[in-house]
C-alpha positions as CSV (number, residue, x, y, z in Angstrom):
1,X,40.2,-30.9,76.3
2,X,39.0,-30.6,79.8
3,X,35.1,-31.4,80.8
4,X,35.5,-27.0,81.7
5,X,35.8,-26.6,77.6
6,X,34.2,-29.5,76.4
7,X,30.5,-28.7,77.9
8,X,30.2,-26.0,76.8
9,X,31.4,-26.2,73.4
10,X,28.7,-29.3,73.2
11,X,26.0,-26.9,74.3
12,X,27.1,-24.7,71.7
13,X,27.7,-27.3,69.1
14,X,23.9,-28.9,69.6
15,X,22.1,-25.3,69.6
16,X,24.1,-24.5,66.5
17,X,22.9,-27.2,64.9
18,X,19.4,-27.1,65.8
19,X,19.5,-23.2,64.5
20,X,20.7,-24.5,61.3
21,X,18.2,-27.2,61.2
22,X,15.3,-24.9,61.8
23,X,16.9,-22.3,59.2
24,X,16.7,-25.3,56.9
25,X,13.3,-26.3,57.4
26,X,12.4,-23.0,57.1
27,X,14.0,-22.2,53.6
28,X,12.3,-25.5,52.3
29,X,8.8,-25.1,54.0
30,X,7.7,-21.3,53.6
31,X,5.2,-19.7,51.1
32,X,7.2,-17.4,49.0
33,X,10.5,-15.6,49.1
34,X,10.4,-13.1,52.0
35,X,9.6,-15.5,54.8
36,X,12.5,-18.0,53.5
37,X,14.8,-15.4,53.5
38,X,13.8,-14.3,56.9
39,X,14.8,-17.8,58.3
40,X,17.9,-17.8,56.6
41,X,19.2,-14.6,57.9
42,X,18.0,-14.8,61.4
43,X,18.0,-18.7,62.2
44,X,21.1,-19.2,60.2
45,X,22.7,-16.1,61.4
46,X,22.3,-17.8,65.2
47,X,23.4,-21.3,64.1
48,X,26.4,-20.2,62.1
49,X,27.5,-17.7,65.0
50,X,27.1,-20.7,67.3
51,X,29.0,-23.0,65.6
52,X,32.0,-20.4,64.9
53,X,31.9,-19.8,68.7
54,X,32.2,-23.0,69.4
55,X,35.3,-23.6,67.2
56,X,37.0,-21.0,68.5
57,X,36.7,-22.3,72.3
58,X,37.5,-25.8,71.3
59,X,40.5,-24.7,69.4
60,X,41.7,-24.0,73.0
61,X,44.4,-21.3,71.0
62,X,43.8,-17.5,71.3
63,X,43.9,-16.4,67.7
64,X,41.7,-19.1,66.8
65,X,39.1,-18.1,68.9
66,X,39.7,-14.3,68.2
67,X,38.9,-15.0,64.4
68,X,36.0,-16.7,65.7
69,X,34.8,-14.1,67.1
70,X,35.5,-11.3,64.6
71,X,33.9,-14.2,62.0
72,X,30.9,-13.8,65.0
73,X,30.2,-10.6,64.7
74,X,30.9,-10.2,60.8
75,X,28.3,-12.8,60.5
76,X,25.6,-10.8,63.2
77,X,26.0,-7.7,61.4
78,X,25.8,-7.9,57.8
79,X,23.9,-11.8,57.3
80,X,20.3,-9.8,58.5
81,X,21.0,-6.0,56.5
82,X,21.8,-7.8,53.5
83,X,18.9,-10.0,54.2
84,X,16.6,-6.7,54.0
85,X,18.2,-5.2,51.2
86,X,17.7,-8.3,48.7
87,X,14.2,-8.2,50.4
88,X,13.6,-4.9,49.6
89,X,15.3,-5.0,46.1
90,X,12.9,-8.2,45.8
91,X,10.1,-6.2,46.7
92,X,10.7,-3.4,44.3
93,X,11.4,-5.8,41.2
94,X,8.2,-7.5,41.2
95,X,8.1,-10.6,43.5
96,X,5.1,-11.1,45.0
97,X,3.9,-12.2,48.6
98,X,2.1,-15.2,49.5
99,X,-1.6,-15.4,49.7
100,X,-1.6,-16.0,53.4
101,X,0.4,-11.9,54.1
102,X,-1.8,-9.8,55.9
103,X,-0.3,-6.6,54.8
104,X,2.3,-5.0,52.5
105,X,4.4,-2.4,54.4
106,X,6.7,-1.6,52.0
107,X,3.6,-0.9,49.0
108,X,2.0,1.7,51.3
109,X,5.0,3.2,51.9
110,X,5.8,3.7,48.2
111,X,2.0,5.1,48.0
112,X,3.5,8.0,50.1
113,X,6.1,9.1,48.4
């Protein structure tokens, strides 16, 4: 691989780590279920969309890369509106927020209805 593939693909390689990292740290170091499930889906939807970028360009093959990048884009559009459905669903059942939310958006919306 030539130093014109193998920088960037570093580049991408470190910030898709460091995405998953803080994803990680996230899900083990948050009050309660909503704000862990926000890192996952937007910090993990980054990292993991780096990382499948960057396999794609190192592959240095064309259909390689173009799964990447259909994997890419899977990954960006459903990882965060599946992430607010279970949220929501979460919400509904019961679970409760930490001590440290300011405000409930989704309980005075159900006070409208």
């Amino acid at each position: 691989m030539s130093w014109i593939f193998a920088i960037p693909v570093a580049f991408l390689l470190v910030g898709g780590a460091l995405f998953s990292l803080t994803a990680a740290i996230g899900i083990n170091r948050f009050p309660d279920l909503y704000t862990r499930m926000h890192a996952a889906s937007k910090a993990g939807t980054v990292g993991s969309g780096l990382l499948l970028l960057a396999v794609g360009i190192a592959s240095l093959e064309l259909a390689v890369f173009a799964r990447s990048l259909a994997g890419f884009f899977f990954v960006v559009l459903t990882a965060p509106v599946s992430a607010h459905l279970l949220a929501k669903a979460a919400h509904q059942v019961g679970y409760r927020l930490s001590a440290t939310t300011v405000s409930d958006e989704l309980k005075a919306d159900r006070k409208l209805k």
